[in-house]
Residue, then its C-alpha position, 0 to 999 in steps of 0.5 A: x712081612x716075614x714070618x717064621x715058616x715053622x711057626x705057621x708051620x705049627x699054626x696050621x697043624x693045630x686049626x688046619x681041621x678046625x672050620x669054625x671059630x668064635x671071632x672076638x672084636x670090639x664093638x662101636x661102644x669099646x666092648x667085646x662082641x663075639x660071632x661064629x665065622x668059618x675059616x676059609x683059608x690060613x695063608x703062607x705068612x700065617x694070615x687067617x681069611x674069613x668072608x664077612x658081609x661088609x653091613x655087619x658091626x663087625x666089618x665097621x669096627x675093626x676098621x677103628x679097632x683091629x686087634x682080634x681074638x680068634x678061638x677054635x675049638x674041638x671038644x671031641x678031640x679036646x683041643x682048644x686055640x686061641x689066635x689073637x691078631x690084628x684084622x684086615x678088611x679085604x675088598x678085591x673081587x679077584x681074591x673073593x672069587x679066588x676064595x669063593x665056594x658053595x658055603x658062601x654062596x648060601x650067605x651071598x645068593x649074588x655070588x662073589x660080585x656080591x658089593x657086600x661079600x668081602x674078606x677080613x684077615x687075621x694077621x695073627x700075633x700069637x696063638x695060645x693052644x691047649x690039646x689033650x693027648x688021651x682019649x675022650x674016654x680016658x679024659x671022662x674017666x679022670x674028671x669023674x675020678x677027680x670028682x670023687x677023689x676031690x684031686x685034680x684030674x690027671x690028663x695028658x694034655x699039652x699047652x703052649x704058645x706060637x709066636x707069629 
């Protein structure tokens, strides 16, 4: 797979401190199910790694349905991306241990042999984004004018789209 590297580039620079994430799939009866996971790592073609316990409804599902949204969110810096993708389920011990940290311990207390410790990766298709350029301050003040006003806020913010 060959990925533009500036659009990684650019994935990386919006979720790069971003940890946590709302994962979206499809569930056994075709409806959206969402679950927080914590990222792990994002890849040189853009890949998103996540640790799942291989008995979960998410781990069964995309296996039928991989086609996955993946949010994040940072309401103090008011920046907001959502990642839709196609997911992979990962069972190689040599990458789980290659990934593995002390936070996954605490979900998998037999360590990275664990047979239920295993990965899934967010191949992503296209990352939507939404960042504010003013200060938490700045923003509160234009929300509470607009609400007398009756206007729209006035904020500096940015959207766009990231084609993967």
């Amino acid at each position: 797979m060959t990925t533009d590297r500036t659009h990684v580039a650019a994935l990386e620079d919006r979720i790069g401190s971003l940890r946590f994430a709302m994962f979206t799939f499809r569930d056994q009866y075709d409806h959206l199910a969402s679950q927080p996971m914590t990222k792990q790592d994002v890849d040189a073609e853009g890949g998103i790694w996540f640790f799942v316990h291989s008995a979960t409804d998410l781990w069964d599902s995309i296996a039928h349905q991989p086609e996955v949204n993946v949010s994040f969110s940072d309401s103090d810096d008011s920046t907001y991306v959502s990642v839709s993708g196609t997911a992979e389920r990962v069972v190689d011990r040599d990458k789980i241990r290659s990934m593995w940290n002390p936070m996954v311990q605490a979900w998998f207390p037999a360590g990275p042999e664990d047979q239920h410790a295993v990965l899934v990766r967010v191949v992503p298709h296209a990352a939507e984004y939404w960042d504010s350029n003013d200060s938490k301050m700045v923003r509160m003040f234009a929300i509470a004018k607009a609400a007398v006003t009756g206007k729209q806020p006035d904020v500096d913010a940015e959207h766009g789209t990231i084609k993967l």
